[in-house]
C-alpha positions in Angstrom: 63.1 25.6 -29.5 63.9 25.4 -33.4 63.9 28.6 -35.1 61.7 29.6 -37.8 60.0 31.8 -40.4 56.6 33.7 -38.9 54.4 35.8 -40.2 52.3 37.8 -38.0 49.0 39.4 -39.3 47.2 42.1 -37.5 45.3 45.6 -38.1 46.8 46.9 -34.9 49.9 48.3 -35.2 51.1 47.8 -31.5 49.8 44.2 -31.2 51.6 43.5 -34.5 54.9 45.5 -32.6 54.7 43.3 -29.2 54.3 39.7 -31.1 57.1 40.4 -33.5 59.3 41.7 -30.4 58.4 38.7 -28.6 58.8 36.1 -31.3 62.6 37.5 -32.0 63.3 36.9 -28.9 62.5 32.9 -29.5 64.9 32.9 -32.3 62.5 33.3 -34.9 62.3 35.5 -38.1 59.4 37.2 -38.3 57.4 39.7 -40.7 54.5 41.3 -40.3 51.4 42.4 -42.4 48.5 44.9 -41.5 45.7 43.5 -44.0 44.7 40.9 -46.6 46.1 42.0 -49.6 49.7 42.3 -47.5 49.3 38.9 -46.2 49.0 37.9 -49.3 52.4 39.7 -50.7 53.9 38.7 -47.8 52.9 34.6 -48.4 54.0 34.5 -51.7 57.4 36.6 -51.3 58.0 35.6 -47.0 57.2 31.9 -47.7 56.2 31.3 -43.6 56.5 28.3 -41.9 53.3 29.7 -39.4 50.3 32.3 -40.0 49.6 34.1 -37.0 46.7 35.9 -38.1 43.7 38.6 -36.8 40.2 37.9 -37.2 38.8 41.2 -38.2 41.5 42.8 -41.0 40.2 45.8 -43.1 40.3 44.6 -45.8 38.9 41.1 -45.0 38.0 38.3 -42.8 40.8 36.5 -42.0 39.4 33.3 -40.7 37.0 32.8 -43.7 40.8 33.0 -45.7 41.8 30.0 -43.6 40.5 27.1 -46.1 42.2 29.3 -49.6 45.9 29.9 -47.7 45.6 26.2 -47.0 45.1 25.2 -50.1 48.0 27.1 -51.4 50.0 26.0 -48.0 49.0 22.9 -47.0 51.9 22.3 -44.3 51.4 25.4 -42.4 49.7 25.6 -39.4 47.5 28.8 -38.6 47.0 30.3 -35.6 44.1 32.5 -35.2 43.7 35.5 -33.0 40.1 37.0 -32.1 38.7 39.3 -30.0 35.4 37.8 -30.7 35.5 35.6 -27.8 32.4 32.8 -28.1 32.4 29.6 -28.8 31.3 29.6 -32.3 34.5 31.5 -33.3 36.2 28.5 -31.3 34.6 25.8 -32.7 34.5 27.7 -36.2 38.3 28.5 -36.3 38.9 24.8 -35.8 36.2 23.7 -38.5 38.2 26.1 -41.2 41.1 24.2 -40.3 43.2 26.6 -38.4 45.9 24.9 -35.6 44.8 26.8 -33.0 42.3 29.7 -31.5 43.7 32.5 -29.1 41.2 35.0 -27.8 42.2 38.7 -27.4 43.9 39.7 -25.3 46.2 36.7 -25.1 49.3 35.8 -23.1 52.5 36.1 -25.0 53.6 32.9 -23.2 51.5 31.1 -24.7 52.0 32.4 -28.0 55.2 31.7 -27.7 53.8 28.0 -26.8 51.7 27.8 -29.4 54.3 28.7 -31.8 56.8 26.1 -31.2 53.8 23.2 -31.0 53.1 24.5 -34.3 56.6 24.4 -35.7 57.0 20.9 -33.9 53.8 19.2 -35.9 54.3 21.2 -38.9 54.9 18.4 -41.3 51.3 16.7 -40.1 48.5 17.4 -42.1 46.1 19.5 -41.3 43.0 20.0 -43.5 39.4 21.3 -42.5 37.9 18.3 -39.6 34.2 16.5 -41.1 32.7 18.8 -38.1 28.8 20.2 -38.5 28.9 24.6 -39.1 28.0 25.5 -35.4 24.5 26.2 -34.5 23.8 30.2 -34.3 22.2 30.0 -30.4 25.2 27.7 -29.1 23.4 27.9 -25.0 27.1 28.8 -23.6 27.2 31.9 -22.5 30.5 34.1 -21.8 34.0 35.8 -22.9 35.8 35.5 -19.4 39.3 33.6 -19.6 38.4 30.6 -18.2 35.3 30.0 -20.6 37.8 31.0 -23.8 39.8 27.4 -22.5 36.7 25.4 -22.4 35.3 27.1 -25.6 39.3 25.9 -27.7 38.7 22.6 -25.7 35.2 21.8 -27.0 36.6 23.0 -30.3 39.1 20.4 -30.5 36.7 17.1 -29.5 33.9 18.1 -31.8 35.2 16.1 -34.8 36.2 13.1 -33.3 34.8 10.0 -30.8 36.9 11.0 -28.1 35.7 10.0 -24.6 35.0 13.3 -22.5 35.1 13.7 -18.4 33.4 17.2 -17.5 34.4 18.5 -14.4 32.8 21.2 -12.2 30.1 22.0 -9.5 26.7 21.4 -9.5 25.2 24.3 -11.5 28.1 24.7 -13.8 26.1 23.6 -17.1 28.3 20.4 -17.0 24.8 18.9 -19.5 25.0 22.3 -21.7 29.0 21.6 -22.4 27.9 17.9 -23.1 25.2 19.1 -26.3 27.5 21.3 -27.4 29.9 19.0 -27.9 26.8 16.7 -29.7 25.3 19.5 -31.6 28.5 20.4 -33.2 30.0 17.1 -34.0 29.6 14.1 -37.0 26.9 12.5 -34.5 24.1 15.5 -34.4 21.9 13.9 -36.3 21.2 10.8 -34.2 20.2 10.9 -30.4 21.6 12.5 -27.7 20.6 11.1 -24.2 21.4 11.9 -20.8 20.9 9.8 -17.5 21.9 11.3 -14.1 23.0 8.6 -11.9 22.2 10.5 -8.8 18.7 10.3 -9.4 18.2 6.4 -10.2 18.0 3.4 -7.8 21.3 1.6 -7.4 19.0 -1.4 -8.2 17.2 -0.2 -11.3 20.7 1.5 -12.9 22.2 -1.8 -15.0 18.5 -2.0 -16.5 18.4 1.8 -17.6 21.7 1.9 -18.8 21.7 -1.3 -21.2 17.8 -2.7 -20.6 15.9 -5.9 -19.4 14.1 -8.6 -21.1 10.7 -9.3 -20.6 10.7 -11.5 -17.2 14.3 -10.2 -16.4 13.1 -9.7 -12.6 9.8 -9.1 -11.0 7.8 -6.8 -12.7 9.8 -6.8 -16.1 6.7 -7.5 -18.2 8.4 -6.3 -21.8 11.0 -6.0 -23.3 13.1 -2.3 -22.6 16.2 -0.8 -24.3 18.4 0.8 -22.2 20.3 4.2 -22.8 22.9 2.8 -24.7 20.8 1.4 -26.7 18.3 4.3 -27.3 21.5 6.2 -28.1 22.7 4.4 -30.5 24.8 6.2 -33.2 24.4 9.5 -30.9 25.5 10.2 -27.5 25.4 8.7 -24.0 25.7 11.7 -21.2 26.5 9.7 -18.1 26.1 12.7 -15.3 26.8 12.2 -11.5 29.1 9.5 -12.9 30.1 10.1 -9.2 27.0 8.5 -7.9 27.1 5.1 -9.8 27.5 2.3 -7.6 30.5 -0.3 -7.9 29.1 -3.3 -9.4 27.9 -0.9 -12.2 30.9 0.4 -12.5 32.6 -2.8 -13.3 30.3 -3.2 -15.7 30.2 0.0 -17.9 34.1 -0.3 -18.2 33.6 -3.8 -19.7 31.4 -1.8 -22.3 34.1 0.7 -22.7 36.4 -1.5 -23.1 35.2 -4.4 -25.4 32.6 -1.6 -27.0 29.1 -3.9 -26.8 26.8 -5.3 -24.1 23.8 -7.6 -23.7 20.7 -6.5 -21.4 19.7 -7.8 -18.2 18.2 -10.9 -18.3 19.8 -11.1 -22.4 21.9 -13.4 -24.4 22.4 -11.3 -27.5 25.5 -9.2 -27.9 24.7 -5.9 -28.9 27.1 -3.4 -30.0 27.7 0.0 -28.8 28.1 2.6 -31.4 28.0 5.7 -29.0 30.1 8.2 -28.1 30.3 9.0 -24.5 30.2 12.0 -22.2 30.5 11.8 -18.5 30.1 14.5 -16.0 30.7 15.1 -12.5 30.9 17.4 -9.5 32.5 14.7 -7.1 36.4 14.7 -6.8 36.8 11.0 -8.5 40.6 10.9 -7.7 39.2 11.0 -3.8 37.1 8.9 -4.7 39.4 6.0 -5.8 41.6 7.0 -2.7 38.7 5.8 -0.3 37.4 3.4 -2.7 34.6 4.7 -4.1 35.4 4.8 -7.7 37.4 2.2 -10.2 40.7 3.8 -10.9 40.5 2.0 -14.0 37.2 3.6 -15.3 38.7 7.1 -14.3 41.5 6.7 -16.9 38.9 4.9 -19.6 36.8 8.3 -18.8 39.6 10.7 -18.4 40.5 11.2 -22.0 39.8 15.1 -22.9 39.0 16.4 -19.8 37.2 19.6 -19.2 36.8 21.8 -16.2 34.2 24.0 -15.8 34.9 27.3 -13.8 32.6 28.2 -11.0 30.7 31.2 -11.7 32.3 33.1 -8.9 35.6 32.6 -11.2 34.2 34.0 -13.9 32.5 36.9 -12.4 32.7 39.3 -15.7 30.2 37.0 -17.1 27.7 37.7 -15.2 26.4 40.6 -16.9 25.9 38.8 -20.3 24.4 35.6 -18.5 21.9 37.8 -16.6 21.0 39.6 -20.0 20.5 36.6 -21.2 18.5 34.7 -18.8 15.8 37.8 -18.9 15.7 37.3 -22.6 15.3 34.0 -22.2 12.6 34.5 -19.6 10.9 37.0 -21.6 10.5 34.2 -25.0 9.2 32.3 -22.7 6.0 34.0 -21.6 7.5 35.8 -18.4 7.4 39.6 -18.5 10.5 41.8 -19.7 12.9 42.8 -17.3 16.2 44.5 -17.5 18.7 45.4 -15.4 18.4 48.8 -12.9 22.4 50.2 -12.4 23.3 49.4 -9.0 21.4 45.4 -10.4 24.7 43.8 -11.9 27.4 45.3 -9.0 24.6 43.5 -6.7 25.3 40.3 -8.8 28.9 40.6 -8.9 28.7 40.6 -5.3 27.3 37.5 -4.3 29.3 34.2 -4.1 27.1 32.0 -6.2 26.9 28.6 -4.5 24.3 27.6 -7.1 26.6 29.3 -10.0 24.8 29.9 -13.2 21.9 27.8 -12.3 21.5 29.7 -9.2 21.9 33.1 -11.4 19.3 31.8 -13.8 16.7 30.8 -11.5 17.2 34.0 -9.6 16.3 36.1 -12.8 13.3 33.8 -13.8 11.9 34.3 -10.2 12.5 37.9 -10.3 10.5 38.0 -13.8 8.1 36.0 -12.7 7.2 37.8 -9.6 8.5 41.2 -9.8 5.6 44.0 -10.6 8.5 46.6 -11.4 10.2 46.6 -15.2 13.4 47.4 -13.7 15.3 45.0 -11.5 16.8 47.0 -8.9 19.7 46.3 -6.4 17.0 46.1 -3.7 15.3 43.9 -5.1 18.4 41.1 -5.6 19.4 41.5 -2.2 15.9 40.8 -1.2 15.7 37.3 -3.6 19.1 36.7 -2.6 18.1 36.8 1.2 15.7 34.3 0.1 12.6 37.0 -0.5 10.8 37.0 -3.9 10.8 40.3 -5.8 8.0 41.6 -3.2 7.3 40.6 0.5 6.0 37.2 1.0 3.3 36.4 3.8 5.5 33.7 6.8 4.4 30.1 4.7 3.3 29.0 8.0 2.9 30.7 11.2 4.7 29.5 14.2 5.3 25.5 14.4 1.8 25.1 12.7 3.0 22.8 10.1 6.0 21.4 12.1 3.5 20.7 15.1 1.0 18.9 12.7 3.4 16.7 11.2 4.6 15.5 14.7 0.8 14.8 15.8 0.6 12.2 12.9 4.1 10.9 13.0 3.4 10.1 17.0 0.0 8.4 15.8 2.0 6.6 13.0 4.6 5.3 15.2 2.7 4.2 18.2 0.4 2.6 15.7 3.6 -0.5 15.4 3.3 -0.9 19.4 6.8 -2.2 20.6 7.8 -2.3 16.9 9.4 -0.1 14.6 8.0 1.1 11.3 9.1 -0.7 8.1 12.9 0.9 6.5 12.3 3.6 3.9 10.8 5.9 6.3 12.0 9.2 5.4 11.4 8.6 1.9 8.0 7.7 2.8 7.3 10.8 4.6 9.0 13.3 1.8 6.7 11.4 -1.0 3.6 12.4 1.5 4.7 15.5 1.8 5.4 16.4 -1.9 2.8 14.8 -3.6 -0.1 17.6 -2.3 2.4 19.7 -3.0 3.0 19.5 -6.6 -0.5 18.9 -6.9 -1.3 22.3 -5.0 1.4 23.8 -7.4 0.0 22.7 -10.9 -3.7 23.4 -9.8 -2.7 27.3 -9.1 -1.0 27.6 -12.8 -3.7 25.4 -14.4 -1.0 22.9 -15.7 1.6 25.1 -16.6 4.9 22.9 -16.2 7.6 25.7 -16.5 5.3 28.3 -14.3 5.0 25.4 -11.6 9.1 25.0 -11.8 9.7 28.6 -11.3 7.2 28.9 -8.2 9.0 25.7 -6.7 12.4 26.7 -7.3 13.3 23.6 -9.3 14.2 23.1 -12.4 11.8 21.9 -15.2 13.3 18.3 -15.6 13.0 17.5 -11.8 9.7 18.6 -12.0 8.9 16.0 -14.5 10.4 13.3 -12.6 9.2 13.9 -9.7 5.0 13.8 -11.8 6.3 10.6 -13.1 7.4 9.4 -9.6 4.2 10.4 -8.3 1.8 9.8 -11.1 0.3 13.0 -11.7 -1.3 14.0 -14.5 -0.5 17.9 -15.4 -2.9 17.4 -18.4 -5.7 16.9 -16.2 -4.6 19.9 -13.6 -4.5 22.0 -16.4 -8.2 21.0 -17.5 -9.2 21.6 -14.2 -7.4 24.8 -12.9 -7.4 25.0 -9.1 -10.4 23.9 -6.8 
């Protein structure tokens, strides 16, 4: 490790104590300041090869000083320490042009990291990145470890093009990380589109992803664009990248790799100026292994990867999240809630299968249904047991349902004689089934899309899928309120 001069920058007095010790110890030479107007002294007089510097000084702020030391310094890389763990001191640290973000408290091993990278690179350049000032409601939510590595992750990709492979279980917020990432980058202003492979046709997916001509295949009457296309300029969120079949796979990576496409049923070459995003909560190297998935589109979609913790991992979160969600709720229409004492331990309890779309869904049910103001412990153990916030009459009594279900499907198979009913039968069936359903649903909240969700237990973008699917019309439900 080569030696050099650092100057550390803190209002703490034993924080500034343990760095210096520990940067010594590297073979460095190190001084130290307590405030702004000492950092300055010390800049002019110390002449540093790295700033290590606070956030909050007394006498300033010292990541809105990062832009004026550069100035003066352009060669120096800054490393910025903050106790104001979010993402927007992240993404903002970054934007000011500082080498690196570590929240408080940090690891002195990877100061001590950090340090030498810095010393390593410090002849590149490194002015303020063409990146958009970060929204104020950025929707990630959390100061726990694990989100302060995704938070300096997203911080780094927001100014360029770089391909991004989102990694986590379902619930995670895999789509939330993916606007981020959009929101706060050169591309905000254009459009940023999502398709979840998991929920398209293995048949229909070449046509949504690049489009059809008119007369493409049967039933192709006009002329569609495809995501790609309707992105253009933006950016494409490919989620459940998992789920995409093989012979669409060969085809995105030769978009990804000669960077245009025609549609189905096309001759024209289009080009694709997008910036891509994929997500997943499948184990892709497993994948490949078995062969489910290209090993070649892995690496073309591997390039700044980014894991998302499970909520369980992340547990002191869990407070702020559930704050939040009630809030949330509360904006919404839902009544006010907040949390009873014995409430959060109650959270912090449970394993969260669902993570934080489970925890959010929880919360907007217990809003929704509870009659209280407080939500007590007793009352998440009951929604956790699967309970709303009060007793529920038994949906159906006995096998009433189950037994009336069987009655038909007996009449619909013997119906075919010797033969069996056409393929597609279970999907048949669940369309039956959920059609009433939905209908039943929307009719009891006169049209109300987001109170229909909630009573379902789904979120608000399946629920429009699922009215597209089945051609229902919540406009008219909401004209005519329940028979």
């Amino acid at each position: 490790m080569s030696a050099g001069r650092i100057l550390v920058v803190d209002d703490d007095a034993a924080i500034r104590t343990v760095v210096r010790e520990a940067l010594r110890r590297d073979g460095h030479i190190v001084e130290t300041a307590a405030s702004v107007a000492e950092q300055r002294r010390a800049l002019a007089s110390f002449d540093p090869h790295v700033l290590v510097t606070d956030v909050m000084l007394p006498d300033g702020n010292g990541l809105d000083l990062v832009p004026e030391i550069l100035a003066g310094h352009p060669n120096m890389p800054i490393i910025v320490l903050s106790a104001q763990n979010t993402l927007a001191t992240a993404v903002r640290a970054t934007e000011q042009g500082a080498f690196e973000y570590l929240p408080k408290p940090f690891d002195l091993a990877e100061l001590s990291r950090v340090v030498a990278d810095a010393l390593a690179m410090r002849s590149a350049a490194s002015g303020a990145d063409d990146v958009s000032p970060p929204a104020e409601d950025i929707p990630l939510i959390g100061r726990s470890p694990p989100m302060q590595e995704v938070y300096r992750t997203i911080a780094r990709v927001v100014a360029n093009d770089l391909t991004v492979l989102i990694l986590g279980e379902s619930g995670t917020g895999k789509e939330l990380v993916a606007r981020a990432i959009h929101d706060l980058g050169r591309r905000k202003t254009k459009p940023f589109v999502a398709i979840n492979m998991a929920a398209i046709p293995r048949e229909l997916i070449e046509s949504e992803l690049f489009g059809h001509e008119r007369g493409a295949f049967t039933g192709a009457q006009m002329r569609t664009a495809g995501k790609f296309e309707q992105a253009q300029g933006g950016t494409l969120f490919l989620d459940e990248i998992g789920d995409m079949p093989m012979e669409a796979q060969t085809r995105l990576l030769r978009v990804l790799q000669e960077g245009e496409f025609t549609t189905v049923g096309g001759a024209r070459t289009i080009r694709a100026d997008v910036r891509i995003i994929a997500a997943t909560h499948k184990d892709l190297p497993a994948m490949i292994a078995a062969n489910g998935f290209r090993e070649d589109l892995f690496y073309r979609l591997n390039v700044v990867p980014i894991a998302l913790p499970a909520l369980r991992d992340r547990s002191s979160d869990i407070g702020e999240l559930a704050r939040h969600f009630l809030d949330k709720a509360a904006q919404e229409g839902l009544s006010r809630k907040r949390l009873g004492e014995d409430a959060l331990a109650r959270l912090a309890a449970h394993g969260w299968p669902g993570n934080v779309r489970e925890l959010e869904n929880l919360l907007r049910r217990l809003a929704a249904l509870s009659r209280e103001d407080v939500i007590s412990g007793r009352m998440i153990d009951q929604a956790l047991a699967g309970g709303g916030a009060e007793p529920m009459p038994q949906l159906f009594a006995g096998r009433g349902l189950e037994d009336s279900i069987e009655t038909h499907l007996s009449a619909y198979f013997a119906s075919f004689g010797a033969d069996l009913p056409p393929d597609g039968l279970y999907d048949r069936i669940l369309a039956e089934v959920e059609a009433p359903l939905l209908r039943m649903t929307l009719a009891a909240v006169k049209g109300n899309q987001l109170r229909a969700a909630d009573l379902l237990g789904i979120n608000r973008n399946t629920l429009r899928k699922k009215l597209t699917d089945h051609a229902i019309d919540p406009g008219r439900l909401r004209r005519s309120g329940p028979a």
